[in-house]
MDAnalysis code that builds the backbone (N, CA, C; Angstrom):
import MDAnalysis as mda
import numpy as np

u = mda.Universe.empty(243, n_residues=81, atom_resindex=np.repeat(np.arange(81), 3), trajectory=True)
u.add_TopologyAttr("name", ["N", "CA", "C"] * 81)
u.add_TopologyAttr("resid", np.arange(1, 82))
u.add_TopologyAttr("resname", ["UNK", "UNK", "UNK", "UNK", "UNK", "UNK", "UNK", "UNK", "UNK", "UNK", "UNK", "UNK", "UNK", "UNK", "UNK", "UNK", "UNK", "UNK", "UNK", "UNK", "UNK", "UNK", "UNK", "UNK", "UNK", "UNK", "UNK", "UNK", "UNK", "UNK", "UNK", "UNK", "UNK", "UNK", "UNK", "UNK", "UNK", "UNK", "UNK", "UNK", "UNK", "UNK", "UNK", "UNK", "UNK", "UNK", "UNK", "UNK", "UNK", "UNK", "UNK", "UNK", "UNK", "UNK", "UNK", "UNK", "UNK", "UNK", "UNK", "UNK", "UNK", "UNK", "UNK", "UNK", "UNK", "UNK", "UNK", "UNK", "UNK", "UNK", "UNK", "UNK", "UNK", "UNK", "UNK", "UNK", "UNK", "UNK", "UNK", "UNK", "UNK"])
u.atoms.positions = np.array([
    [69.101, -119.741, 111.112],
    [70.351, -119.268, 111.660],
    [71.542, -119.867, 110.914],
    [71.235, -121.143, 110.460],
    [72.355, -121.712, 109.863],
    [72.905, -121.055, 108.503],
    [71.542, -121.176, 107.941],
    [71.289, -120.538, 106.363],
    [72.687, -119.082, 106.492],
    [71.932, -118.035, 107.272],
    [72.585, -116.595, 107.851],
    [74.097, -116.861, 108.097],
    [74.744, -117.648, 108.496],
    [76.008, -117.587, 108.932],
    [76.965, -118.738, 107.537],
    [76.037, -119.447, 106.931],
    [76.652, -119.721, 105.979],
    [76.449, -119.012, 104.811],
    [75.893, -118.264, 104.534],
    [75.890, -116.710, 103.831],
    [77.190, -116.105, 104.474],
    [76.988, -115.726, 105.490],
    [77.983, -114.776, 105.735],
    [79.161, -115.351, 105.296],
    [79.526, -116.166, 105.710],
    [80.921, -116.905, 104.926],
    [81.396, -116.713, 103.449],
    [79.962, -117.372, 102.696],
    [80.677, -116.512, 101.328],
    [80.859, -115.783, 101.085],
    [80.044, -114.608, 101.618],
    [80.170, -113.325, 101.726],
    [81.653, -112.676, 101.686],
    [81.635, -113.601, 103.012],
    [83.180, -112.975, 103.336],
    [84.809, -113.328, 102.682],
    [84.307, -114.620, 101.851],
    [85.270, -115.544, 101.059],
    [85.135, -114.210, 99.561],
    [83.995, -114.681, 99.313],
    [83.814, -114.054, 98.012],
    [82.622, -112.838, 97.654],
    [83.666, -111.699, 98.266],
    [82.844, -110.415, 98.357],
    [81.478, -109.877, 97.661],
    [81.897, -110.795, 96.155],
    [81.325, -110.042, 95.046],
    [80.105, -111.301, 94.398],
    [79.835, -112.070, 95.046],
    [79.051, -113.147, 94.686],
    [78.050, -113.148, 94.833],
    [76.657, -113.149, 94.063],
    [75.500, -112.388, 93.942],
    [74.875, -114.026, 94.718],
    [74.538, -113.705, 96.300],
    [73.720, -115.158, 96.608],
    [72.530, -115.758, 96.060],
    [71.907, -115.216, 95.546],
    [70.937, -115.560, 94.775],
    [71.421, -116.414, 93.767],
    [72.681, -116.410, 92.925],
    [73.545, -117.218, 92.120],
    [73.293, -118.780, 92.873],
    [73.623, -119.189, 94.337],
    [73.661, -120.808, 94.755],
    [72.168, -120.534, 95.412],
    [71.106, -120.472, 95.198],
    [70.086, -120.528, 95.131],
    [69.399, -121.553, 94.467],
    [69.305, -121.411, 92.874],
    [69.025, -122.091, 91.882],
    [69.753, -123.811, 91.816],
    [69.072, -124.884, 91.396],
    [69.727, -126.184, 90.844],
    [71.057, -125.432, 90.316],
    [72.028, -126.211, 90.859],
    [73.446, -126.333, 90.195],
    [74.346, -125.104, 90.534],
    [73.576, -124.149, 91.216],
    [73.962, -122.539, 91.541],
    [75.365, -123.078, 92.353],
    [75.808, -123.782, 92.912],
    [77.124, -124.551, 93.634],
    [78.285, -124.227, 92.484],
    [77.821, -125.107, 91.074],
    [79.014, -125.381, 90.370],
    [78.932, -124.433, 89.117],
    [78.176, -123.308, 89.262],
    [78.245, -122.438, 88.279],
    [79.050, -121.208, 88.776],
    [79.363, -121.004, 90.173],
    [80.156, -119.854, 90.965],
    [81.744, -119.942, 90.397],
    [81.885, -121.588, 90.003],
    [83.196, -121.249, 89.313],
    [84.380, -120.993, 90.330],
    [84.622, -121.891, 91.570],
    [85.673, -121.795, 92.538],
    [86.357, -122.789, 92.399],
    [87.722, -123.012, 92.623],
    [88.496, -123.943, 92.738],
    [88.641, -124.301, 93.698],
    [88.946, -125.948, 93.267],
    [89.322, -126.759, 94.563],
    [89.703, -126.575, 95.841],
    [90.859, -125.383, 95.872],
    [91.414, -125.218, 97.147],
    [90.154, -124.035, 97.392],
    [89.679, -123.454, 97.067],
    [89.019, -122.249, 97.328],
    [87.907, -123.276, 98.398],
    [87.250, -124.365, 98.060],
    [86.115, -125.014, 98.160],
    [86.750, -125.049, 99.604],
    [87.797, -126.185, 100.020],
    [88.336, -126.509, 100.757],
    [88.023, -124.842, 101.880],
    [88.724, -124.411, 101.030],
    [88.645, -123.018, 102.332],
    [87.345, -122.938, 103.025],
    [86.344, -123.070, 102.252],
    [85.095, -122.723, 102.660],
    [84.763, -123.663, 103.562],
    [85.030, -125.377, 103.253],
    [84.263, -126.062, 104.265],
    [84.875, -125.837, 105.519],
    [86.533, -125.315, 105.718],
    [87.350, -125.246, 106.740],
    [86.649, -123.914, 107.681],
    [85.927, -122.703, 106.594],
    [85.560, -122.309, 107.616],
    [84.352, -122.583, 107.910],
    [83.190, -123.311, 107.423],
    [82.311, -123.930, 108.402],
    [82.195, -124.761, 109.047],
    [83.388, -125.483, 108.994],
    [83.935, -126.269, 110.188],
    [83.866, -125.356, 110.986],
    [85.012, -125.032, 111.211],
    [84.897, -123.718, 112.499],
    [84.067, -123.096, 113.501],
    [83.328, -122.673, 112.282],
    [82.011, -121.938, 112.266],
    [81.238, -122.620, 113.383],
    [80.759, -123.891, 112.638],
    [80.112, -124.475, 113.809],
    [79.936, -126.381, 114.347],
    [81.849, -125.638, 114.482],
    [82.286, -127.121, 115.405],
    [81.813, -128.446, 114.703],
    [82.079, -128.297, 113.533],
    [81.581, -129.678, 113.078],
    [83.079, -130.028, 112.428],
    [82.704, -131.210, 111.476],
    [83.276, -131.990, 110.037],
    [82.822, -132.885, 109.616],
    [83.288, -131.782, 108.481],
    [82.405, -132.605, 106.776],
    [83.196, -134.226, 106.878],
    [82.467, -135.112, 106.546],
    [82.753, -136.312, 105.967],
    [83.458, -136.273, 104.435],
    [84.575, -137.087, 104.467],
    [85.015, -137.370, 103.526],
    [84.489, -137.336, 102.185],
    [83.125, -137.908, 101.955],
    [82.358, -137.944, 100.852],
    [81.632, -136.412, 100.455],
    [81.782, -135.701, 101.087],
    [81.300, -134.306, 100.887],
    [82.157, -133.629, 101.091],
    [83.423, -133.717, 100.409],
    [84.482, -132.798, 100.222],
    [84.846, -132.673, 98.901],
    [83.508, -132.491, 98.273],
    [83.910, -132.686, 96.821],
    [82.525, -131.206, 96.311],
    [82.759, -130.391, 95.899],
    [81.917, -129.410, 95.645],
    [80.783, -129.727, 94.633],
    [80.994, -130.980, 94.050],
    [79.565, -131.454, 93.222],
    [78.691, -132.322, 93.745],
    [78.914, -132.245, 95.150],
    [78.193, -132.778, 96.550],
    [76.486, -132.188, 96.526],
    [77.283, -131.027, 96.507],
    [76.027, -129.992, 97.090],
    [75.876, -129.495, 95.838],
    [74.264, -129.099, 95.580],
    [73.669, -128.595, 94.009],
    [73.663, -127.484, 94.733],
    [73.487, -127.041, 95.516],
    [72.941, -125.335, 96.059],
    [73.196, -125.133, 97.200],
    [72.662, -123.789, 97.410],
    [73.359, -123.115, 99.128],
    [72.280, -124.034, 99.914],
    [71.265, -124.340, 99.755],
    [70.076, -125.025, 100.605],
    [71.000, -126.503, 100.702],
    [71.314, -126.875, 100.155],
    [72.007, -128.467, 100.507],
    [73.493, -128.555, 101.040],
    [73.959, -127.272, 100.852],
    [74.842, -126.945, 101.911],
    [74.013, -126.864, 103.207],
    [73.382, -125.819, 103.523],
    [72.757, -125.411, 104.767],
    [72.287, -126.756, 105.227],
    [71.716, -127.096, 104.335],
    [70.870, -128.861, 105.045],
    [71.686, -129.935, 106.105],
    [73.015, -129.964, 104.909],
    [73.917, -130.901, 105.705],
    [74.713, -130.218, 106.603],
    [74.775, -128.740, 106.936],
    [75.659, -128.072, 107.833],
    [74.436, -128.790, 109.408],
    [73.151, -128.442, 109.003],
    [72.071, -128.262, 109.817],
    [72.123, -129.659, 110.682],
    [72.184, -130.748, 109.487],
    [72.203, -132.066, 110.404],
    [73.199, -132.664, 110.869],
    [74.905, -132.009, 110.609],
    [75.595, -131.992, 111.517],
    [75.815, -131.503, 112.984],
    [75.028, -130.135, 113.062],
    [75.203, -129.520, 113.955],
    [74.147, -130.447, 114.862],
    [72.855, -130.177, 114.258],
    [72.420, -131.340, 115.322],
    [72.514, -132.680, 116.094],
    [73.288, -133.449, 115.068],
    [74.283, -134.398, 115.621],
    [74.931, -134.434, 116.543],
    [75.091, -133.208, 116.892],
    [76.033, -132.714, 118.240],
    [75.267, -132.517, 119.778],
    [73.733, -132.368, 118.947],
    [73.287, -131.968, 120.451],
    [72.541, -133.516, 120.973],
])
């Protein structure tokens, strides 16, 4: 479920972005977004699902791929319950 809704996000950030691209090692920093763009994104999975990113993972060479996004979205959210 997590995976699905953080898809949808890029989706919705960046219409044209083939997901299979942050799939692969390094698929994060080959999409080619800027800083503020990044920012946008974690702001909306903040949102998304009531969390926040830690300071140290506000840096987009954090995460190698959409799976280590999803990972750390995953063990925030559970943090919560």
């Amino acid at each position: 479920m997590v995976k699905e809704e953080i898809v949808s996000i890029f989706k919705r950030l960046w219409p044209d972005l083939d997901i299979t691209d942050l799939e692969t090692d390094g698929g994060m920093q080959g999409i080619e977004i800027d800083s503020v763009e990044f920012i946008t994104l974690i702001v909306e999975i903040e949102k998304q699902f009531g969390i926040e990113f830690e300071d140290e993972h506000l840096d987009l060479e954090t995460f190698d791929n959409l799976q280590s996004v999803c990972d750390y979205v995953q063990l925030k959210v559970d943090a919560l319950s």
